[in-house]
C-alpha positions as CSV (number, residue, x, y, z in Angstrom):
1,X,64.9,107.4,98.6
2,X,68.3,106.5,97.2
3,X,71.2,108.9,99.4
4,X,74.9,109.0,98.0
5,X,77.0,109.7,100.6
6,X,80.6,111.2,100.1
7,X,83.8,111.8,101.3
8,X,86.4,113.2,99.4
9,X,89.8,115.9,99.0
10,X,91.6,115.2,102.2
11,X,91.9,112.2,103.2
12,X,90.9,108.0,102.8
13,X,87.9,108.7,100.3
14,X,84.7,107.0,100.2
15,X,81.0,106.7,99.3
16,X,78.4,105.2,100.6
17,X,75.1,103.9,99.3
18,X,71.4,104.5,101.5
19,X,68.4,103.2,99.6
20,X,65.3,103.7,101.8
21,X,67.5,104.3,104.9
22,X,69.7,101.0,104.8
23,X,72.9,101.0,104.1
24,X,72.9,98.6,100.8
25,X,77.3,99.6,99.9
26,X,79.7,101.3,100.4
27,X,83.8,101.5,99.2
28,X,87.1,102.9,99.9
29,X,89.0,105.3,97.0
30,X,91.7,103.1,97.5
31,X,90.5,100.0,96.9
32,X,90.5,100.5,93.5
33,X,93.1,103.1,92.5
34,X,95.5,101.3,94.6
35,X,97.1,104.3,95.8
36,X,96.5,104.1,100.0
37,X,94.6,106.9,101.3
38,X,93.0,107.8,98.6
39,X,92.0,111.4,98.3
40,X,90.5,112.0,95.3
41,X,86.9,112.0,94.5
42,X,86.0,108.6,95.0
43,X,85.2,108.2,90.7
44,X,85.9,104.4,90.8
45,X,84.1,103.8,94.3
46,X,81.2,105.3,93.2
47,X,80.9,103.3,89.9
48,X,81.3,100.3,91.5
49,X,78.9,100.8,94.3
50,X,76.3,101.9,91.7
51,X,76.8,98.7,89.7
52,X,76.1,96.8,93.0
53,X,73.2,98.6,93.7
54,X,72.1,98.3,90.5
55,X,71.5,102.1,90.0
56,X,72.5,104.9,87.6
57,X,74.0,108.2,88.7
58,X,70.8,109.7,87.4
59,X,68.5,107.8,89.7
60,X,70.2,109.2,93.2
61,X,67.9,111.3,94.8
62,X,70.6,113.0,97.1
63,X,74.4,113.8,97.3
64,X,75.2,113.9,101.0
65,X,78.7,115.6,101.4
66,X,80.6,115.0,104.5
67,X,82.1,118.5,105.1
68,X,81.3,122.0,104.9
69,X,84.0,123.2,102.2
70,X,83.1,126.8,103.1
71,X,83.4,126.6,106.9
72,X,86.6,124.6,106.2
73,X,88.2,127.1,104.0
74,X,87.9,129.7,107.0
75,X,90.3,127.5,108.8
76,X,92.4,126.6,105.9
77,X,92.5,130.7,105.4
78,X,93.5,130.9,109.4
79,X,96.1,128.2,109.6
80,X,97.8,130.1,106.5
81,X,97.4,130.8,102.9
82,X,100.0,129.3,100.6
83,X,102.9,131.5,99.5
84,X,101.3,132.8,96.1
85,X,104.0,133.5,94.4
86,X,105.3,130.2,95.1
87,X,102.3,128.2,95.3
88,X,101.4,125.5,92.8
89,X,98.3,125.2,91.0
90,X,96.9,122.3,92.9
91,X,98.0,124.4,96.4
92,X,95.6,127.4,95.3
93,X,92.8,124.4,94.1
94,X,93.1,122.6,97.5
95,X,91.6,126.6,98.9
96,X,88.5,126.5,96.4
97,X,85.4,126.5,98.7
98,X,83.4,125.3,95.2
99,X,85.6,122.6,94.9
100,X,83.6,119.6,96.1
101,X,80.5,120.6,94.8
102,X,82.1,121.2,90.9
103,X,83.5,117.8,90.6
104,X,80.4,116.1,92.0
105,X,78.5,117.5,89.1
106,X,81.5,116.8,86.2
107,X,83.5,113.8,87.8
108,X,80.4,111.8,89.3
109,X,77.8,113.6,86.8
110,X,75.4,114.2,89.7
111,X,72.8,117.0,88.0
112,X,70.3,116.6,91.6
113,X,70.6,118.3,94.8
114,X,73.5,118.2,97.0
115,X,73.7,118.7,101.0
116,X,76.9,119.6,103.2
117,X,76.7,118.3,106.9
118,X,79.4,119.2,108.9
119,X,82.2,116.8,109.6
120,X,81.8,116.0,113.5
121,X,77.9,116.1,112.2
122,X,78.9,113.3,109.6
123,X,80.9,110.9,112.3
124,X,78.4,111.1,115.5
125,X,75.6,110.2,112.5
126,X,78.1,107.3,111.2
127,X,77.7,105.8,114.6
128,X,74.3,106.4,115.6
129,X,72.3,105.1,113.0
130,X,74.3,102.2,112.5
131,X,74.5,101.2,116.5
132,X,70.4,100.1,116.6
133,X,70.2,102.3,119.5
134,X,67.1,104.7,119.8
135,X,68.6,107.0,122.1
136,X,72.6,107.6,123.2
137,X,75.0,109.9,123.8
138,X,77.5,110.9,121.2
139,X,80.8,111.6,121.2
140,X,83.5,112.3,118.3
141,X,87.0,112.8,118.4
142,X,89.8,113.8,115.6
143,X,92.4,115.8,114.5
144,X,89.8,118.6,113.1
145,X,86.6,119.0,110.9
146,X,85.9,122.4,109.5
147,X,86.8,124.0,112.8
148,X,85.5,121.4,115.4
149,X,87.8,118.6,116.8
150,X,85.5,117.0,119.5
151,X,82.4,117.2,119.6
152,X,79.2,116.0,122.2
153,X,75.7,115.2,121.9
154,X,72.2,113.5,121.8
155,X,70.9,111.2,119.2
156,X,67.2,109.7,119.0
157,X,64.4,110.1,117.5
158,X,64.6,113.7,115.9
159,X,68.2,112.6,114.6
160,X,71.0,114.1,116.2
161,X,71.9,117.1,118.3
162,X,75.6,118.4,118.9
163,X,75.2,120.4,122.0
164,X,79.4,121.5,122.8
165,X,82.2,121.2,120.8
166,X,86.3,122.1,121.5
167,X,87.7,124.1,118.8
168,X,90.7,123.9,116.5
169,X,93.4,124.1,117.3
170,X,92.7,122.3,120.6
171,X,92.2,118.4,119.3
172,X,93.1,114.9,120.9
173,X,93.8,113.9,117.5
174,X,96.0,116.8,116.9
175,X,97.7,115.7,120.8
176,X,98.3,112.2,119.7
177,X,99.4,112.8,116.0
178,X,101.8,115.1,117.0
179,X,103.4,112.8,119.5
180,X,103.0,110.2,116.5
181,X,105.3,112.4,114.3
182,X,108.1,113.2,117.3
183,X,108.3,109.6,117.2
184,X,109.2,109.0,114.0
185,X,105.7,107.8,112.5
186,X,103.9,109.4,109.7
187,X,100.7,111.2,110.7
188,X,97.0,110.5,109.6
189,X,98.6,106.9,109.1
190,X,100.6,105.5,111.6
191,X,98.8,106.4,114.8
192,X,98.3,103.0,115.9
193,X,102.2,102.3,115.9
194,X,102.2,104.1,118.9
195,X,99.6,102.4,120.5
196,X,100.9,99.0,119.4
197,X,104.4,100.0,120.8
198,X,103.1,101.9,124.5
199,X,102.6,98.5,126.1
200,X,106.5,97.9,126.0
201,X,107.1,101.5,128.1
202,X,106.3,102.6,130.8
203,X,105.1,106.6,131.2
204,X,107.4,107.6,132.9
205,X,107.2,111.4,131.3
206,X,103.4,111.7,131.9
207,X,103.6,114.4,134.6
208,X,105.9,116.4,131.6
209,X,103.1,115.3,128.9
210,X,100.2,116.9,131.1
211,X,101.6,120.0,130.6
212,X,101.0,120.1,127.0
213,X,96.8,120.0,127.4
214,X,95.2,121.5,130.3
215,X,92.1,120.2,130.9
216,X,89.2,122.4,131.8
217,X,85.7,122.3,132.9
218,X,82.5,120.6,131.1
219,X,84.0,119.3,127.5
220,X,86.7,121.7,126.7
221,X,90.4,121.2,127.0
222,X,93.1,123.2,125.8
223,X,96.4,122.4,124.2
224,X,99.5,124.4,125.1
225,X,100.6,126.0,121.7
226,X,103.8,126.5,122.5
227,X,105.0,123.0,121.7
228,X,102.6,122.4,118.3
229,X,102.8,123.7,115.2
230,X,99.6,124.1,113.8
231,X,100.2,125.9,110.7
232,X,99.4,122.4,108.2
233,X,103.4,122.2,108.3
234,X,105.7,119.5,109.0
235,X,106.1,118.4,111.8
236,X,103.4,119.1,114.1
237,X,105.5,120.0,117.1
238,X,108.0,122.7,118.1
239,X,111.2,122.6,119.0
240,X,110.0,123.2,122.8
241,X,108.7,120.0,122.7
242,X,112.1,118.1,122.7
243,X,113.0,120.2,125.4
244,X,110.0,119.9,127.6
245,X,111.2,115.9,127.0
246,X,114.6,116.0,127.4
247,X,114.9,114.0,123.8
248,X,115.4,114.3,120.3
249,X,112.8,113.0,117.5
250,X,113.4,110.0,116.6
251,X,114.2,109.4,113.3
252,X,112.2,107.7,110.7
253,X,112.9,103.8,110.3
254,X,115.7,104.4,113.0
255,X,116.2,102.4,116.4
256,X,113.7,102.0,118.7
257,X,114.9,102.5,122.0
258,X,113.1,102.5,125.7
259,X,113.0,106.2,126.0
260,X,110.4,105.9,122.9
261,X,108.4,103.2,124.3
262,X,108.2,105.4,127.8
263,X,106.5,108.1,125.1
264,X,104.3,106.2,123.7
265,X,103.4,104.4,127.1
266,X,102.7,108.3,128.3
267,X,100.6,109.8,125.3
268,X,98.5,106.7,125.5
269,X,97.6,107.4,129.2
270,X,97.4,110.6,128.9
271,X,94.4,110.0,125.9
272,X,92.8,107.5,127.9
273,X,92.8,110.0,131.0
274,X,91.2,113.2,129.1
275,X,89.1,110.2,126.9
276,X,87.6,109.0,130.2
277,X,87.2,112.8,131.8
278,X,85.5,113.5,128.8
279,X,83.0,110.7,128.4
280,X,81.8,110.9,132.5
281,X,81.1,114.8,131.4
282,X,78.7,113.8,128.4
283,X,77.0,111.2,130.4
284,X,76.2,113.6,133.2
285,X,75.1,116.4,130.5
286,X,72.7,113.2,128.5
287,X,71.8,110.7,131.3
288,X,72.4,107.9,129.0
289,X,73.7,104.6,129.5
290,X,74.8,104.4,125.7
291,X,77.2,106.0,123.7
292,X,77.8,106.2,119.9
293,X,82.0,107.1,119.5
294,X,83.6,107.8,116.2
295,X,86.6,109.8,114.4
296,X,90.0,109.2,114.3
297,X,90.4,109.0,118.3
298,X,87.9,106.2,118.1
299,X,90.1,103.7,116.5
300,X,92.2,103.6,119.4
301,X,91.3,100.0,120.6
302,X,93.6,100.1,123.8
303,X,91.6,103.4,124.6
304,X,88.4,101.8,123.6
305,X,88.8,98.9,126.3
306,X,89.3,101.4,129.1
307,X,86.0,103.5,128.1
308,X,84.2,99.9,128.3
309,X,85.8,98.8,131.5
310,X,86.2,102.3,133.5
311,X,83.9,104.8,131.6
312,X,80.3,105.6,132.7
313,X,78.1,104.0,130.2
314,X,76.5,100.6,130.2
315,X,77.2,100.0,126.3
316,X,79.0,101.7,124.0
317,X,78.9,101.6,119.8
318,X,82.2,102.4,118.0
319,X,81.5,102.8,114.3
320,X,83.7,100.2,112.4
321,X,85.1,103.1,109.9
322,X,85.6,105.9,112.6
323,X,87.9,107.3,110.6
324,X,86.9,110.0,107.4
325,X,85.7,107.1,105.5
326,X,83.0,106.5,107.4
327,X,81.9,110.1,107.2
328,X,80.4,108.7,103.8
329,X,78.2,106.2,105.4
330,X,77.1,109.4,108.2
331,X,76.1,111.9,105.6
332,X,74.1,109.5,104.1
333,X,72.4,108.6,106.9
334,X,72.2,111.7,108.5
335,X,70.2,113.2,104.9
336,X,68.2,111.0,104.5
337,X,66.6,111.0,107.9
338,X,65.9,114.8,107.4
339,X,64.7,114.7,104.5
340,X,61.9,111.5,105.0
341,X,61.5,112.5,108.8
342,X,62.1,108.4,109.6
343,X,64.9,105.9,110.4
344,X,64.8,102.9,111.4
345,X,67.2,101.2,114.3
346,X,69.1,99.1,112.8
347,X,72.9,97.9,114.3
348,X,75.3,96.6,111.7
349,X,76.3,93.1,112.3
350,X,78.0,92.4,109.1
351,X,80.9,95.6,107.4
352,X,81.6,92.9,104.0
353,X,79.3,95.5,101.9
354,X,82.1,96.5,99.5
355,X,81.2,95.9,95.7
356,X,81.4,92.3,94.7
357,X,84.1,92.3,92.2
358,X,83.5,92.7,88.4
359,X,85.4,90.0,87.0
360,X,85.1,86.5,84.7
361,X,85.3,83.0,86.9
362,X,88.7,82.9,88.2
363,X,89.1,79.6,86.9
364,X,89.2,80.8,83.2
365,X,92.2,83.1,84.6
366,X,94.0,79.9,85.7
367,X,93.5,77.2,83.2
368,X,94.6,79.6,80.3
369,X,97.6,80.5,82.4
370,X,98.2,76.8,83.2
371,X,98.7,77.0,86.5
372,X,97.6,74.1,88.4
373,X,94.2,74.3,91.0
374,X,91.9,72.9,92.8
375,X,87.8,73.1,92.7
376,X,85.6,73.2,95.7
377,X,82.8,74.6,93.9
378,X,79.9,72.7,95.5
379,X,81.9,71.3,98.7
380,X,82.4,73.7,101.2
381,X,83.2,71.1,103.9
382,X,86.0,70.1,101.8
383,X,87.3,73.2,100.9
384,X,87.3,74.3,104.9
385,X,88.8,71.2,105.6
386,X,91.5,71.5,103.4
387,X,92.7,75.2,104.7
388,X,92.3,73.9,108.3
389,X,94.9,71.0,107.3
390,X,97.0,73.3,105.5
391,X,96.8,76.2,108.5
392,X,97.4,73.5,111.4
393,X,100.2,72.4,108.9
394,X,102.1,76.1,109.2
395,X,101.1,77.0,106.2
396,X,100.1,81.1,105.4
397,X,96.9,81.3,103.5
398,X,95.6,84.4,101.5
399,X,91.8,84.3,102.6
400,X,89.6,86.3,99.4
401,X,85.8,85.9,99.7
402,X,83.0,87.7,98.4
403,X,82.4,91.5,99.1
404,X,85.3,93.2,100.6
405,X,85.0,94.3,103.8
406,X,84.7,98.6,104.2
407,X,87.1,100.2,107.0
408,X,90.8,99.8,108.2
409,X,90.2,96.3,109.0
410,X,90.3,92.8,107.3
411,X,87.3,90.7,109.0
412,X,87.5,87.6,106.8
413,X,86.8,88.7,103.4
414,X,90.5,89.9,102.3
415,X,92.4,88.4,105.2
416,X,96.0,86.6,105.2
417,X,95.5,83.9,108.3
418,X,98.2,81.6,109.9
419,X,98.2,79.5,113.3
420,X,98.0,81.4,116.1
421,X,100.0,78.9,118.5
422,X,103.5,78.9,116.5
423,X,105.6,81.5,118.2
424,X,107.7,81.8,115.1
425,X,104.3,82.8,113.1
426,X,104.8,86.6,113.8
427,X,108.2,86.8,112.1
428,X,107.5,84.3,109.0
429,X,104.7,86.9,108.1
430,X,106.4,89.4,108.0
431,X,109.3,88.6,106.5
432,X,106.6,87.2,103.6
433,X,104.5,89.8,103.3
434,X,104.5,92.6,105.8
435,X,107.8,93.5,106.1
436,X,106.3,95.7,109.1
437,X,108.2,96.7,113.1
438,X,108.6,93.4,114.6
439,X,106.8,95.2,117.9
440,X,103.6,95.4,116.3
441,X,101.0,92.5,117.3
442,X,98.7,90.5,114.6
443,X,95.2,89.8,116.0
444,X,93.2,86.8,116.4
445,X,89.7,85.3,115.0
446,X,87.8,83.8,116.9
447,X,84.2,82.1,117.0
448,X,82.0,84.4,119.0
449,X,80.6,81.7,121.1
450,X,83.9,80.9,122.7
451,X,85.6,83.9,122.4
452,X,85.4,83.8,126.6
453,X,87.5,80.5,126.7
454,X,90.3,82.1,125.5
455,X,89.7,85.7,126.2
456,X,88.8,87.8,128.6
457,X,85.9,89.9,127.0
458,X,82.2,89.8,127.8
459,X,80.9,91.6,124.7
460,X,81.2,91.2,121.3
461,X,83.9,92.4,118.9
462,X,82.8,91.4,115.4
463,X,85.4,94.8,114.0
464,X,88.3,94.3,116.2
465,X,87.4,97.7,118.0
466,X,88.5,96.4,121.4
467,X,91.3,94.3,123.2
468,X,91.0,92.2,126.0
469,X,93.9,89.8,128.2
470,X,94.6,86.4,126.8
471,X,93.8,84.0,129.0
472,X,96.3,81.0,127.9
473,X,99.3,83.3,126.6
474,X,101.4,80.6,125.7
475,X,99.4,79.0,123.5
476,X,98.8,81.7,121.5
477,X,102.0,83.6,121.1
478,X,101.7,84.9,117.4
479,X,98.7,86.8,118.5
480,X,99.9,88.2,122.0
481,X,101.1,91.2,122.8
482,X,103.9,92.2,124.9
483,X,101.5,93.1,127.5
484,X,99.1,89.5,127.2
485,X,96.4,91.5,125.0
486,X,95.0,91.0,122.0
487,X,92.9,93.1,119.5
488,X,90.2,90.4,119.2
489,X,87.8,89.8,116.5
490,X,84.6,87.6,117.1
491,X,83.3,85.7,114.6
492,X,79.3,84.5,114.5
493,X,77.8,81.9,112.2
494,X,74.8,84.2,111.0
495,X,77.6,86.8,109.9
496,X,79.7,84.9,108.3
497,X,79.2,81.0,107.9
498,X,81.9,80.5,105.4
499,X,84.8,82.2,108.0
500,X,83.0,80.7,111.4
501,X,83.3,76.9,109.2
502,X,87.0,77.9,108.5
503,X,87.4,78.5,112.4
504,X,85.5,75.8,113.4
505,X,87.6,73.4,111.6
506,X,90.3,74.6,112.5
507,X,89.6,74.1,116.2
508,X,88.3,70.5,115.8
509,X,92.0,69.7,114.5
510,X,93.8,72.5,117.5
511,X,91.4,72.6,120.2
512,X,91.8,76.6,119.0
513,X,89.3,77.8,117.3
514,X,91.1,81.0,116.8
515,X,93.6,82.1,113.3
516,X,95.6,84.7,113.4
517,X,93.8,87.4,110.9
518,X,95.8,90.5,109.3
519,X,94.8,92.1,106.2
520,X,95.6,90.8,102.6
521,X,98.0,93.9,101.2
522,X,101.8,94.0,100.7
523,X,103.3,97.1,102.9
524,X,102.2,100.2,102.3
525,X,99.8,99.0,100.0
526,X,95.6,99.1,100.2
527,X,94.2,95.7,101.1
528,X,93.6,93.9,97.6
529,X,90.0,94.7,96.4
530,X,89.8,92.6,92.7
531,X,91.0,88.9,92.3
532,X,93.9,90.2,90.1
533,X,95.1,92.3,93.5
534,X,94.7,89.1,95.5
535,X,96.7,87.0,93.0
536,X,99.4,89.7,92.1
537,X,100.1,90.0,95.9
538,X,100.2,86.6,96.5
539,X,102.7,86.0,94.0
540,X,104.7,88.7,94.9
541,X,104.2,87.5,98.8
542,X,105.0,84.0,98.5
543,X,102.2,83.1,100.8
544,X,101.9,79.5,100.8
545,X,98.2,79.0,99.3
546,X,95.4,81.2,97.9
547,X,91.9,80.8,98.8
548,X,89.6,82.6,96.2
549,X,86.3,82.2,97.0
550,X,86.0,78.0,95.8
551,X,89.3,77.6,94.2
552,X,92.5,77.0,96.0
553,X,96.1,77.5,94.4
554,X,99.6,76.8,95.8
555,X,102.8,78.7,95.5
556,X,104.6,75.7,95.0
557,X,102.0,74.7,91.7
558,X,102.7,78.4,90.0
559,X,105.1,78.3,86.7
560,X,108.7,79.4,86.6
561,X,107.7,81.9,84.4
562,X,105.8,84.0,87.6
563,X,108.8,84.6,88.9
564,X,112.4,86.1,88.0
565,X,115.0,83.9,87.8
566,X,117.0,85.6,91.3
567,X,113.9,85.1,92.8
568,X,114.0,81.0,91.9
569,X,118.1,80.9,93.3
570,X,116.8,83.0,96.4
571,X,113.2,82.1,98.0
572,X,113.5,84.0,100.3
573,X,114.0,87.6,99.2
574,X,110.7,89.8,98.3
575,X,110.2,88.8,94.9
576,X,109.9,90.8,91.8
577,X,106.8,90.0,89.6
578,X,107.6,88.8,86.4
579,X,105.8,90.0,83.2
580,X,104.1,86.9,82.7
581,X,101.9,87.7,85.8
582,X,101.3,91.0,84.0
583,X,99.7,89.2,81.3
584,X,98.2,87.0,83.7
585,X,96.2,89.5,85.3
């Protein structure tokens, strides 16, 4: 049986592809319009992932549709219609219940049946049947979901089973975003700016945060509404907030100062406190030792290491792309096991299962351009040698191999990678490419079987889902954070050979088999999917080489004609992409 799985019209769309209950692909919106957080239905995804599968429209069995537009309608009615007389056409279209299931029939052409799960319903199945467990507790936090925000449950045999959920408008994601926005971040995006900046605070105003959530027996919790605005405006908080704080907002792209690192030091405690309240609940209502976590919340790494250190179970699954993307991948999976009555255990290992790209041999792109390169086709060794000399040289490498990875994260497929032990590393990357807060940490690489050398983590981390203290500091200071943490990703050679080599050789030159790993996309940008996005940003980057797949190219080798002529007479300024590249691509 061949499941699509969707999700679409709000935020970060996807699908996701289930033939016989394995998950054979699956793809971002973005990816491929380019335009980040893609909310449209995912037209281009889809194609793409069909074309991998090697399937027509006509031959899926199922739509699988992460949401229940009716259910989510009576909260979009609740929160507040739209001033009608005012109200554009897209406004009123955004309300239209029918909305999803239209365009799946005329945008995707889908004439066969279509299901609706419900959202939380979608993320607790996202984990479960992709953590291998049998049996486990489940647990999903986000801003909302129809009406649900958090939900608990049971997953095994006869699929899953959410027993309690806290309604809207009392949400952890809704706590944290709103904090995100008082700070000065955008919401639904920037979320983990505040985590990345609590570890330079201290939270001191957590006493005055408690008083914004109370939190109550079994599962539930309730928000005080008197400092949120829930209405879908901007912002998300009241002006009693800044009272209750004694401080303004900050304003966007403004100064930073220590009174906004003692807020984000206190909403982060104050998640992992109701987090951890929360989870020792579930495991008393379950009596597992396992728990499958996704939504929004669940992409909190610093969170994520104090459920693993202080919660209650003995192992714990966090599905790679918590977030609404990964709805996709649990409607899917959550259809098709009701409709065949089996499933099969399985836990992902490996998230490169975008599309392979549809494109000619690179190297046809490069000779008629005339821009210089070098073949490794057939010589792996070489090729790996190479970018270790080049990476223990200082030099930034855009990494572009095979399928692109699906989620937030870049795990070695679309990855920009640099030394690790150069404590200038941070700041030359991002005034290359990233052009990002200089308080927010890059993450390390590292081979899985001595990740414990350098880190202190007993499990595995191949999705940089957790964090965990560095044990040698300063040695690595482009990776470290403020607080001697790092969000760590481990590597194994049956998951990826080529990226493990890469590492490997690296650490016979270093002694470090760890690179620094951040995702290949300009800011504010989608991480490149097609080898024209990975060239294109690496032109307009200046990184110092390109790895595509076998064939390497320098900066220093491109023609003139890439680049502007200011750009030539200043190197060092973001440059502008000349028509010629254009062409190029």
């Amino acid at each position: 049986m061949i499941v699509l799985g969707l999700s679409a019209l709000y935020h970060d769309s996807a699908c996701a592809l289930m033939v016989d209950g394995e998950l054979v692909t699956a793809a971002q919106e973005e990816r491929f319009t380019r335009t980040r957080f893609d909310s449209a239905m995912p037209v281009r995804a889809v194609r793409a992932c069909l074309r991998e599968a090697g399937v027509r429209i006509q031959d899926i069995d199922h739509v699988a549709y992460y949401e229940d537009p009716v259910r989510k309608l009576g909260r979009q009615l609740w929160m507040g219609l739209p001033d009608l007389p005012t109200a554009t056409p897209r406004a009123l279209y955004r309300l239209d219940a029918e909305r999803p299931l239209h365009q799946i029939r005329e945008l995707l052409g889908h004439e066969g049946e279509i299901t609706c799960v419900s959202h939380h319903e979608a993320h607790a199945a996202s984990a479960f049947y992709q953590s291998g467990f049998r049996e486990a507790a489940l647990f999903t936090a986000d801003a909302v979901g129809e009406w649900t925000t958090t939900s608990y449950g049971r997953g095994g045999e006869h699929g899953i089973d959410l027993f309690e959920e806290v309604p809207f408008p009392h949400s952890l994601g809704i706590l944290y975003s709103a904090l995100t926005s008082f700070l000065g971040f955008a919401v639904n995006s920037d979320e983990y700016k505040v985590m990345g900046l609590a570890p330079y605070g201290t939270p001191r105003r957590l006493d005055l945060l408690r008083r914004l959530v109370t939190d109550l027996p079994g599962g539930q919790f309730q928000l005080d509404l008197t400092y949120f605005d829930v209405s879908g405006a901007s912002p998300m908080y009241t002006p009693a907030l800044a009272e209750l704080l004694g401080m303004e907002p900050r304003e966007p792209e403004s100064e930073i100062s220590g009174h906004h690192c003692d807020l984000a030091a206190g909403v982060q405690a104050l998640l992992e406190e109701l987090l951890l309240a929360k989870l020792t609940h579930l495991r008393e209502a379950t009596g597992s030792d396992q728990l499958c976590y996704a939504g929004g919340v669940a992409l909190n790494c610093v969170a994520n290491r104090r459920i693993r250190e202080l919660g209650p179970f003995r192992d714990m699954f966090v599905q790679p792309a918590a977030g609404d993307a990964g709805g996709a991948i649990g409607a899917a999976a959550l259809v098709g096991h009701r409709l065949t009555g089996t499933y099969t255990p399985r836990r992902v290992r490996d998230m490169r299962i975008g599309p392979r790209p549809q494109t000619t041999d690179p190297r046809g792109w490069l000779d008629s351009a005339g821009v210089p390169y070098h073949d490794h086709g057939g010589d792996e060794a070489g090729l790996l040698e190479q970018a270790a000399e080049w990476l223990d040289r200082g030099l930034v490498l855009g990494w572009y191999q095979g399928r692109m990875e699906f989620g937030p994260r870049a795990l070695g497929a679309r990855s920009i990678l640099a030394d690790p032990r150069r404590a200038d590393m941070r700041d030359h990357i991002n005034a290359l490419v990233k052009k990002r807060e200089a308080f927010r940490p890059f993450a390390p690489a590292v081979v899985a079987e001595r990740c414990g050398d350098f880190f202190d983590l007993p499990v595995a981390s191949p999705f940089m889902l957790d964090t965990a203290t560095v044990r040698e500091p300063a040695a690595l200071p482009a990776i470290t954070h403020v607080d001697g943490s790092a969000r760590v990703q481990t590597v194994d050679r049956a998951d990826d050979a080529r990226f493990h080599g890469l590492l490997t050789a690296f650490g016979r030159r270093t002694g470090y088999p760890i690179l620094l790993n951040t995702s290949f996309n300009m800011r504010g940008e989608p991480i490149v999917c097609s080898p024209a996005d990975a060239l294109a940003c690496f032109v307009r980057s200046r990184l110092d080489v390109l790895v595509l797949d076998d064939v390497t190219v320098r900066s220093a080798d491109l023609p003139d004609r890439f680049f502007t002529e200011v750009d030539r007479q200043q190197p060092f300024r973001r440059p502008a992409i000349s028509r010629d590249v254009y062409t190029f691509l």
